[in-house]
Backbone as ProteinMPNN parsed JSONL, in Angstrom:
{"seq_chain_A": "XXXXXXXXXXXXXXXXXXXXXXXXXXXXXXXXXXXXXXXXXXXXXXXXXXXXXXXXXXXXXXXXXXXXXXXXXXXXXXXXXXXXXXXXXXXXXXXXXXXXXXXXXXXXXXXXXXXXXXXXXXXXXXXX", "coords_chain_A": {"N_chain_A": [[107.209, 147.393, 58.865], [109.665, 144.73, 60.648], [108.86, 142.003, 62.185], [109.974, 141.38, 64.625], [110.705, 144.352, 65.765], [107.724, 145.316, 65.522], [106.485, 143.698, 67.45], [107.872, 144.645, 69.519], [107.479, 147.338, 70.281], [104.508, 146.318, 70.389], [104.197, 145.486, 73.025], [104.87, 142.652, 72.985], [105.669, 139.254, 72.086], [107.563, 138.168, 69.597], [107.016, 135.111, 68.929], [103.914, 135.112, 69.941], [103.122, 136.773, 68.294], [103.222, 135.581, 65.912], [101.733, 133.349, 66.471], [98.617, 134.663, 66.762], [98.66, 134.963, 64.022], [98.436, 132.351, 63.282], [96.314, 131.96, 64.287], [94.393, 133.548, 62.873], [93.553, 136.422, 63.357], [95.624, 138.271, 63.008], [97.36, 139.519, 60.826], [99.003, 137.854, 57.896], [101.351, 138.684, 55.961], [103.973, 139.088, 53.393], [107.399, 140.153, 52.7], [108.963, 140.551, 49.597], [111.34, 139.514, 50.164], [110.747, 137.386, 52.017], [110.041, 137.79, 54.406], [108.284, 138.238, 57.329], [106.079, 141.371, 56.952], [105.041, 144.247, 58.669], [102.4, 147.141, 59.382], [101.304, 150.59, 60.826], [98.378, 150.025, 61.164], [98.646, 147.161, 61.676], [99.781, 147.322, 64.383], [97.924, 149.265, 65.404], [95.874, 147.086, 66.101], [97.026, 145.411, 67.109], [97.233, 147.06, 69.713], [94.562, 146.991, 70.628], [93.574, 144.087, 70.912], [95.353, 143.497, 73.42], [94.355, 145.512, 74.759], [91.437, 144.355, 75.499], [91.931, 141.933, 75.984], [93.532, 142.476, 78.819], [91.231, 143.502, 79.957], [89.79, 140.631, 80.192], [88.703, 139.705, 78.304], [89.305, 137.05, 75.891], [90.764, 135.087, 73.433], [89.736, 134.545, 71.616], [87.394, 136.003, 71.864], [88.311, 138.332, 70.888], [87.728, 138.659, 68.322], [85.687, 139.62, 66.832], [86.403, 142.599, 66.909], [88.389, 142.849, 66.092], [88.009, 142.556, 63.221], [86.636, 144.39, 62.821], [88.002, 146.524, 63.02], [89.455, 145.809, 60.395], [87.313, 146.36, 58.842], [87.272, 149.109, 58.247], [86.745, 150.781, 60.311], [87.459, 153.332, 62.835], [87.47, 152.58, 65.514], [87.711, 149.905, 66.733], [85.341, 148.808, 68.067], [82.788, 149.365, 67.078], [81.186, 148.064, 65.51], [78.244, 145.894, 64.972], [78.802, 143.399, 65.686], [80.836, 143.501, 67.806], [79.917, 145.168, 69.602], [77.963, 143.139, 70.848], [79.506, 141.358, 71.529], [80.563, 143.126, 73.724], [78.094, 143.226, 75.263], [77.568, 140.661, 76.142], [79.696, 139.727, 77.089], [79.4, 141.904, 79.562], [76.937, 140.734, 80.863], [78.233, 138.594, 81.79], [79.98, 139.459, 83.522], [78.361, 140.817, 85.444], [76.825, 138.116, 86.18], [78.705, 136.874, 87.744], [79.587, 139.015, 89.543], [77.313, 138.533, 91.139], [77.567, 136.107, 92.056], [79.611, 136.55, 93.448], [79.195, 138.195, 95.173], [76.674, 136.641, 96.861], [78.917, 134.836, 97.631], [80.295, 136.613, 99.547], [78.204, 137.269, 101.34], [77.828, 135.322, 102.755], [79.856, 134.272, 103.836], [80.238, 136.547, 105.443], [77.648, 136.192, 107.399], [78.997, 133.664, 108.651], [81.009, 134.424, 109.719], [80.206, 136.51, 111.341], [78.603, 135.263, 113.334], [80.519, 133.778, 114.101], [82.205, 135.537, 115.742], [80.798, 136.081, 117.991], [80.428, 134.432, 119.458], [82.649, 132.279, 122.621], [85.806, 132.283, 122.321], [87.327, 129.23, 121.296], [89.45, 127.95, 121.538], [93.394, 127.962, 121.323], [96.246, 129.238, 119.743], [99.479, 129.413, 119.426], [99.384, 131.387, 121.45], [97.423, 132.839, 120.971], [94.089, 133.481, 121.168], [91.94, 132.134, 119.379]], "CA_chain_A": [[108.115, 147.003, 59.933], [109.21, 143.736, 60.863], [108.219, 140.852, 62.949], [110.694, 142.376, 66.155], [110.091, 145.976, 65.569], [105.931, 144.958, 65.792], [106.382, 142.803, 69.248], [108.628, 145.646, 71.156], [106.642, 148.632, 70.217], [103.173, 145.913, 70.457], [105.179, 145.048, 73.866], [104.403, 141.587, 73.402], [106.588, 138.568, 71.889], [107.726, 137.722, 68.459], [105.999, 134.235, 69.369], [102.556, 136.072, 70.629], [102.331, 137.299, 66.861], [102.998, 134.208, 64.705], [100.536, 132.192, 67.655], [97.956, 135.09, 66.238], [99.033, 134.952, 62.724], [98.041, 131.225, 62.742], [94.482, 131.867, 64.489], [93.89, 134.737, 61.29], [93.529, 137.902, 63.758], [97.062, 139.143, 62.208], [97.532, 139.574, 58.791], [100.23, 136.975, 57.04], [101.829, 139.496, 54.833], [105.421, 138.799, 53.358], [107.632, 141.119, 51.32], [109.917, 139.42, 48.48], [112.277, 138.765, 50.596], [110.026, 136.704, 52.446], [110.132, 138.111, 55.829], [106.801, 139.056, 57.605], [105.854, 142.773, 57.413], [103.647, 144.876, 58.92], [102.27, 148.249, 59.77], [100.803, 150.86, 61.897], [97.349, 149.743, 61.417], [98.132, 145.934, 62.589], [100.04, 148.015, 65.993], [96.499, 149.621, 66.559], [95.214, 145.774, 65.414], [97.363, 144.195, 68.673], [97.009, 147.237, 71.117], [92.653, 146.039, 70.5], [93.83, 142.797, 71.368], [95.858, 143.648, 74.123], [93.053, 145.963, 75.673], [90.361, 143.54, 75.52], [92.311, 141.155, 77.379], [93.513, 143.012, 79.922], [89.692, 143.521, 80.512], [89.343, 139.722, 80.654], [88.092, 138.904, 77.058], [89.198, 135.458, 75.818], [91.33, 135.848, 72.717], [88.519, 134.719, 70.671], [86.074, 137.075, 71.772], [88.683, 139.781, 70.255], [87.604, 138.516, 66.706], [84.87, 141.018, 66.075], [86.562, 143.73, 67.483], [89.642, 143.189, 64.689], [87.343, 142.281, 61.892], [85.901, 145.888, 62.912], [89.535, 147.365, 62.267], [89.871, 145.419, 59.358], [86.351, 146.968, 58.173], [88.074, 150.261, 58.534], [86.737, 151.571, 61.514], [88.834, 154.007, 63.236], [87.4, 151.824, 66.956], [86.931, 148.107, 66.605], [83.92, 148.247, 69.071], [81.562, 150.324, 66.619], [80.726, 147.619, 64.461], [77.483, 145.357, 65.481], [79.456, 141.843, 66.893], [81.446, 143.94, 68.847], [79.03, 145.291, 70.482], [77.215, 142.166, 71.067], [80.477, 140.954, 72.759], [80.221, 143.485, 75.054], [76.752, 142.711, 75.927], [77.727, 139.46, 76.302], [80.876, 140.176, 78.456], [78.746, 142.196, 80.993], [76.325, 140.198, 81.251], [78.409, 137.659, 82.328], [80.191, 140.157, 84.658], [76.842, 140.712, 86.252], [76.459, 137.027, 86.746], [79.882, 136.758, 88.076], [79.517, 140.025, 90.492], [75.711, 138.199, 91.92], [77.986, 135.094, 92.524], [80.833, 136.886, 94.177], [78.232, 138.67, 96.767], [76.401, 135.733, 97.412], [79.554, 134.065, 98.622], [80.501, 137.325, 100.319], [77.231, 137.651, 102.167], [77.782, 133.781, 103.326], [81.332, 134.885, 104.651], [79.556, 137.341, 106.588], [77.047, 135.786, 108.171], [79.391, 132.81, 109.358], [82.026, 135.983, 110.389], [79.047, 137.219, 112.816], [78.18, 134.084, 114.032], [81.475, 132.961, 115.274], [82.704, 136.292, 116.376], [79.418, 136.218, 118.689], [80.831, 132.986, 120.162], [83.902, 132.821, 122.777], [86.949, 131.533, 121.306], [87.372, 127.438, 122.075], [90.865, 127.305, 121.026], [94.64, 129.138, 121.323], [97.042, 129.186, 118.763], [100.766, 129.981, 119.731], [99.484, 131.935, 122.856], [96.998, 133.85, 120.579], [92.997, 132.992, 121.215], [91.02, 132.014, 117.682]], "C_chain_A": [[108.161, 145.486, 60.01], [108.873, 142.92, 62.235], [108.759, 141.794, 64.595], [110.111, 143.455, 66.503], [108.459, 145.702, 66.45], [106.003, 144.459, 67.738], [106.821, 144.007, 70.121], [107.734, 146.7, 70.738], [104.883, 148.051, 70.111], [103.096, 145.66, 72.546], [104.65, 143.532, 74.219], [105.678, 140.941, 72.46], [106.439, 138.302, 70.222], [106.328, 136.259, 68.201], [104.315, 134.173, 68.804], [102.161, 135.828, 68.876], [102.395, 136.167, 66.167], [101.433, 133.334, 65.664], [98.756, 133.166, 66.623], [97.729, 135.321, 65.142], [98.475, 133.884, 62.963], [96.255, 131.017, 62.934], [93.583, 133.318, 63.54], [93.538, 136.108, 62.195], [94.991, 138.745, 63.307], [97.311, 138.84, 60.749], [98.884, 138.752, 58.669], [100.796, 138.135, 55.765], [103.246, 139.384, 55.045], [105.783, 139.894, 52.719], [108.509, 140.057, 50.388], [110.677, 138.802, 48.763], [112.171, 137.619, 51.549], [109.618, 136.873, 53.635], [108.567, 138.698, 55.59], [107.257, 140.873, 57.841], [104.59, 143.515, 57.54], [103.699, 146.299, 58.954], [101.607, 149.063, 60.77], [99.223, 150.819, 62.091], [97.35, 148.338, 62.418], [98.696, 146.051, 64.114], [98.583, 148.503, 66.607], [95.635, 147.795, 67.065], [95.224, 145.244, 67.202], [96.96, 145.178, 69.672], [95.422, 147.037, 71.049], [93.023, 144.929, 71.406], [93.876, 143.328, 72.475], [95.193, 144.347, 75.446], [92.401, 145.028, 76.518], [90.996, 142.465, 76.296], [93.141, 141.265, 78.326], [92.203, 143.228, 80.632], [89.567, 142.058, 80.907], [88.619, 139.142, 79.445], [89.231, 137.754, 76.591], [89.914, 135.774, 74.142], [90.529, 135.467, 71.419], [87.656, 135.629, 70.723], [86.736, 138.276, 71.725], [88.394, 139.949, 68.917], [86.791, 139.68, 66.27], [85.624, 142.266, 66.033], [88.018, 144.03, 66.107], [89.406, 142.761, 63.62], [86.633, 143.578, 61.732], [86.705, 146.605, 62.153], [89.59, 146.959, 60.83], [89.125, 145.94, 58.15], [87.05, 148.643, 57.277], [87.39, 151.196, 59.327], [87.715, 151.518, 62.275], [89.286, 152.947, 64.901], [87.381, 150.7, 66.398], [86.029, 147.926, 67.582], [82.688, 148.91, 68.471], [80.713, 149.362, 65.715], [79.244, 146.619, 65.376], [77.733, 143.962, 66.14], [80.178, 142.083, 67.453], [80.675, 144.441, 69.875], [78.03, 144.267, 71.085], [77.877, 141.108, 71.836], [80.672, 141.595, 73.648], [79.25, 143.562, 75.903], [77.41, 141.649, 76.632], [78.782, 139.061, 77.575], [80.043, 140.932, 79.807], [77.432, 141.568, 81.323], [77.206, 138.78, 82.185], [79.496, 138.148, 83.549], [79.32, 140.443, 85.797], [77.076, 139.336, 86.904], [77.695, 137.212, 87.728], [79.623, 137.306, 89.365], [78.855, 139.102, 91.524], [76.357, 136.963, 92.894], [78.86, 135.5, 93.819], [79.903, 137.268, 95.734], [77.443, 137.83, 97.53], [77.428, 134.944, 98.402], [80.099, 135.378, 99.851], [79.626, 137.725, 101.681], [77.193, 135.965, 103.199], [78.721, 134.15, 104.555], [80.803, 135.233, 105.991], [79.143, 136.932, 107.568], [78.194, 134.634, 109.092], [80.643, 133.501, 110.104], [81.418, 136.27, 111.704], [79.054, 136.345, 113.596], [79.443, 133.737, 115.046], [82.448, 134.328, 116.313], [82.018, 136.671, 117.404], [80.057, 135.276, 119.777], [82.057, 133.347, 120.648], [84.729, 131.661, 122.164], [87.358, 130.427, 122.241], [88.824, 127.048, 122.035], [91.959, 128.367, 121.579], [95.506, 128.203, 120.302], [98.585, 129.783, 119.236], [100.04, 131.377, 120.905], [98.476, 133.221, 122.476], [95.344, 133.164, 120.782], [92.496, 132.894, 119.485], [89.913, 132.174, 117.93]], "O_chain_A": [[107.192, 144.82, 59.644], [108.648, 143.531, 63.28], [108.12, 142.537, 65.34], [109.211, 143.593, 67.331], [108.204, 145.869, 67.642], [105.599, 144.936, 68.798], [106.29, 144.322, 71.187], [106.839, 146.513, 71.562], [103.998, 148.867, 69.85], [102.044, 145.689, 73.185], [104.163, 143.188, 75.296], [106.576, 141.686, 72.068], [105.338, 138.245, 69.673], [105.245, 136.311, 67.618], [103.734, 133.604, 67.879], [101.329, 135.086, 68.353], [101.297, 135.769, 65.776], [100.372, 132.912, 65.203], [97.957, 132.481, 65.985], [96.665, 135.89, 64.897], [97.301, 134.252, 62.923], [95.381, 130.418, 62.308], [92.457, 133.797, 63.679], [93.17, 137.015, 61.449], [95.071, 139.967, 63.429], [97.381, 137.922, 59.932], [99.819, 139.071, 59.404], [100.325, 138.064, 54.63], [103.829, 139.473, 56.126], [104.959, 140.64, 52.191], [108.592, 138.852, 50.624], [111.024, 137.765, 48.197], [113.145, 136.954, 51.902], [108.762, 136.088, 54.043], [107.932, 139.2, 54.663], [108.156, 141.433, 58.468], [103.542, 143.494, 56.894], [104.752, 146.86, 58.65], [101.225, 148.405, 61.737], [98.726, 151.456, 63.019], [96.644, 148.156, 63.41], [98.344, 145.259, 64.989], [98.143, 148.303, 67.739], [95.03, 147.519, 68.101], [94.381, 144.93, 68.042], [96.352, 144.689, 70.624], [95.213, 146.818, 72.243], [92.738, 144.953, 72.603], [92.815, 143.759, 72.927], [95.319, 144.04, 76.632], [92.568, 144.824, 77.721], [90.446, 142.148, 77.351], [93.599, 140.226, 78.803], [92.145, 143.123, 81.857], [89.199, 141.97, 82.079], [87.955, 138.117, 79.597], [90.218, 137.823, 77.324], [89.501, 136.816, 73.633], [90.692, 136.039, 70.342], [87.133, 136.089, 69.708], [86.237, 139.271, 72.252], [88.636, 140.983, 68.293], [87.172, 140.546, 65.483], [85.447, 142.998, 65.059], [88.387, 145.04, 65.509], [90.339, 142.495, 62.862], [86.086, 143.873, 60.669], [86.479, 147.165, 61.081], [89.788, 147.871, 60.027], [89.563, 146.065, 57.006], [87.171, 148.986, 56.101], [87.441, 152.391, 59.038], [88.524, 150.632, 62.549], [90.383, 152.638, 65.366], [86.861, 150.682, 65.283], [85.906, 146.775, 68.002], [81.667, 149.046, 69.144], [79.664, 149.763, 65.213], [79.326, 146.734, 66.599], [76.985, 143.48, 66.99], [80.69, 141.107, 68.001], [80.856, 144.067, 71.034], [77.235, 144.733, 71.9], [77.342, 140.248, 72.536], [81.009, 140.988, 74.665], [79.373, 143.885, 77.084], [77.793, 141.856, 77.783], [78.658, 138.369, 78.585], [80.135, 140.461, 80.94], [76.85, 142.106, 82.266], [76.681, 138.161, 83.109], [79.83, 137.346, 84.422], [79.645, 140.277, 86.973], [77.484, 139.306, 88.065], [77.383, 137.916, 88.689], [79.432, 136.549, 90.317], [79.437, 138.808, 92.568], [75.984, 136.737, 94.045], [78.828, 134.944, 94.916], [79.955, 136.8, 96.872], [77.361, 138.039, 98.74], [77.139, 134.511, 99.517], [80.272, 135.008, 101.012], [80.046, 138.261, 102.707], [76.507, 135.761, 104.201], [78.473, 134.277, 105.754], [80.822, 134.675, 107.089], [79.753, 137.035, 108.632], [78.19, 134.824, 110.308], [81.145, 132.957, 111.088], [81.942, 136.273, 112.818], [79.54, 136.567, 114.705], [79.436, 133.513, 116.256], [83.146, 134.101, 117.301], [82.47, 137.673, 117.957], [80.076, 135.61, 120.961], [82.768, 134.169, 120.07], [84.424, 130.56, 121.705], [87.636, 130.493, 123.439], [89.274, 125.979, 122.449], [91.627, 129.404, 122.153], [95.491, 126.988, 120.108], [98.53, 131.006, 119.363], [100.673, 132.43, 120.821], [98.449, 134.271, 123.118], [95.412, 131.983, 120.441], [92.832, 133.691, 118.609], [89.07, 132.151, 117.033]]}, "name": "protein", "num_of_chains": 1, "seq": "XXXXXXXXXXXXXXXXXXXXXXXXXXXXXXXXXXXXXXXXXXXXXXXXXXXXXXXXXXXXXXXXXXXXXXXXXXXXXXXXXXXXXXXXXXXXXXXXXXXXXXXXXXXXXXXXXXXXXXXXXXXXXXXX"}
């Protein structure tokens, strides 16, 4: 198929794919006539991509995962640096989470505190 075809049935942009063609996660393959063509392996190739960062991976840290495909596994997360990016990814989800609750538990407390207290102010005829 070519270049078009790939983007609307990848549902991403002509663009998208050359941008990933130049950073080597898409295969450069011409035919004689010089036009790029592809197939339905590099469609599983982008919906990988396309997954993985919808999750929030980084479009580098999809490399293992389509050097997996390229292996010829049927997943791109079976191979051993894919899996070591998803370590790596929840671990830093973890951190992330520890951060988020910390500021949530801050919230809180200064929530309690002032809802404890009577209100010093009015706003358009509404107390704060």
């Amino acid at each position: 198929m070519r270049i078009g075809e790939l983007a609307a049935r990848a549902g991403t942009t002509t663009r998208t794919l050359r941008y990933y063609e130049t950073r080597g996660l898409l295969p450069a393959r011409r035919g004689e006539n010089g036009y790029r063509s592809y197939d339905e392996s590099d469609l599983q190739l982008l919906r990988q991509i396309r997954t993985l960062q919808d999750f929030g991976f980084d479009l580098e840290e999809t490399r293992p995962f389509v050097e997996c495909l390229r292996a010829g596994h049927p997943e791109g997360d079976t191979c051993p640096a894919s899996v070591a990016v998803y370590r790596r990814k929840l671990a830093e989800l973890d951190e992330l989470i520890g951060e988020l609750q910390a500021v949530r538990a801050k919230i809180g407390v200064r929530l309690a505190t002032v809802e404890e207290e009577p209100p010093l102010c009015e706003l358009g005829g509404q107390e704060l």
